[in-house]
N, C-alpha and C positions, 0 to 999 in steps of 0.2 A: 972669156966665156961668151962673151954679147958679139963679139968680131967673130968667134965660130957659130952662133947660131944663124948670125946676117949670112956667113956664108952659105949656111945650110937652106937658109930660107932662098938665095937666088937661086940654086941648084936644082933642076928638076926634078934629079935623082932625093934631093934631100925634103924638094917637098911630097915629094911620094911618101916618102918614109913619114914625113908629120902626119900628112891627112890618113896614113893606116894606120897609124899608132892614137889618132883619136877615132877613128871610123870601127878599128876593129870590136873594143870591146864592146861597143852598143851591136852590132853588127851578130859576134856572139851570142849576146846578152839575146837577143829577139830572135835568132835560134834555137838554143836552150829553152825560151817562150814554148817556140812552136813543138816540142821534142815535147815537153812538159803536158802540154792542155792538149797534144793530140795522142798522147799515152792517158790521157783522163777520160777522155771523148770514149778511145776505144774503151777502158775498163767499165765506163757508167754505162754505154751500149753492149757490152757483155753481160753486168747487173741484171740490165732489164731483159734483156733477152732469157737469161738462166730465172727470172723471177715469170717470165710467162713461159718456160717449160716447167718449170715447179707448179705453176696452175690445171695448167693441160695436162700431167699428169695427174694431180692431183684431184681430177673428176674421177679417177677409176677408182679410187680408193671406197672401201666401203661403210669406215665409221670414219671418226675427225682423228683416231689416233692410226689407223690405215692413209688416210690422206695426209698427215703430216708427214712420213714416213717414207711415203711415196715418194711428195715433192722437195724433202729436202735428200733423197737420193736424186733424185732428176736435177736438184740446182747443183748437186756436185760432180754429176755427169757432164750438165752443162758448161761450168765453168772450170775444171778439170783442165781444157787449153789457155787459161789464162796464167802468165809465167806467176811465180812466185803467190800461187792460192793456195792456202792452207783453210779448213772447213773449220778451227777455232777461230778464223778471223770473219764469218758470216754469221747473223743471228736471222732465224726464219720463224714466220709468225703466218699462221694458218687461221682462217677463220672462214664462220662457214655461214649462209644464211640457208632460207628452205629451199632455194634458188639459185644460189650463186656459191665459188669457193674464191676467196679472196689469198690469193699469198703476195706476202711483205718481206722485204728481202735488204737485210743494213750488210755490207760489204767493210769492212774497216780495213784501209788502205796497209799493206805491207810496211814497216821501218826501211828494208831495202829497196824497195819504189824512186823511182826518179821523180816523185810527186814530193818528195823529201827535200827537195833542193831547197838551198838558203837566199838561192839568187834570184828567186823567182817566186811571187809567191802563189802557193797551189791552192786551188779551187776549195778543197774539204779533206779530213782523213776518212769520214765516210761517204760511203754512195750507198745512197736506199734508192727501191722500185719497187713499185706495187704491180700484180695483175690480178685480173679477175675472169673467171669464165665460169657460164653459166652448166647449171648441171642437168645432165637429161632429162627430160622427162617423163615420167614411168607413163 
């Protein structure tokens, strides 16, 4: 066994073969990374964006249960192009001052998510964002 590895080791063909049989899995591995946190990136930049159309809409609204109503139509309008979003897996939270309409948005990541992986470990299973926009003034 040690007389065929010497050989494999003079071989250029054989050390090819070594250094991608250690180079690959890390190689993988820091792909799989970047596939992972940049399906995170995009889904929490989704979040927030579907959480300040939920705001924005939610100025037209005319009591707190018209504005809630509103913006959690508008977050599933929003995020309606995100793969694998289902509206059981979002909880939205409307609040209002005499001034401002605040909406709060928890995202609870999919079981089928690449965020799932065992080889990597992912950031959160939720992603929350707040926005806030101010309300007219009569």
């Amino acid at each position: 066994m040690t007389k065929f590895l010497t050989r494999l080791a003079d071989d250029p063909r054989g050390t090819a073969m070594i250094e991608t049989a250690l180079l690959l899995p890390l190689f993988l591995t820091l792909l799989l990374g970047i596939l992972i946190y940049g399906q995170y990136f995009l889904l929490a930049h989704s979040v927030q964006q579907a959480a300040n159309d939920g705001a924005r809409a939610a100025i037209t609204g005319l009591d707190a249960a018209d504005r809630r109503a509103v913006a959690i139509r508008a977050i599933d309008r929003s995020m309606r192009g995100v793969g694998g979003y289902r509206g059981e897996l979002r909880s939205v939270l409307v609040s209002e001052t005499t001034d401002a309409v605040t909406v709060k948005l928890a995202y609870h990541v999919p079981e089928t998510s690449l965020l799932h992986s065992a080889l990597v470990p992912a950031p959160g299973d939720i992603i929350s964002a707040s926005a806030t926009f101010e309300l007219p003034v009569e």
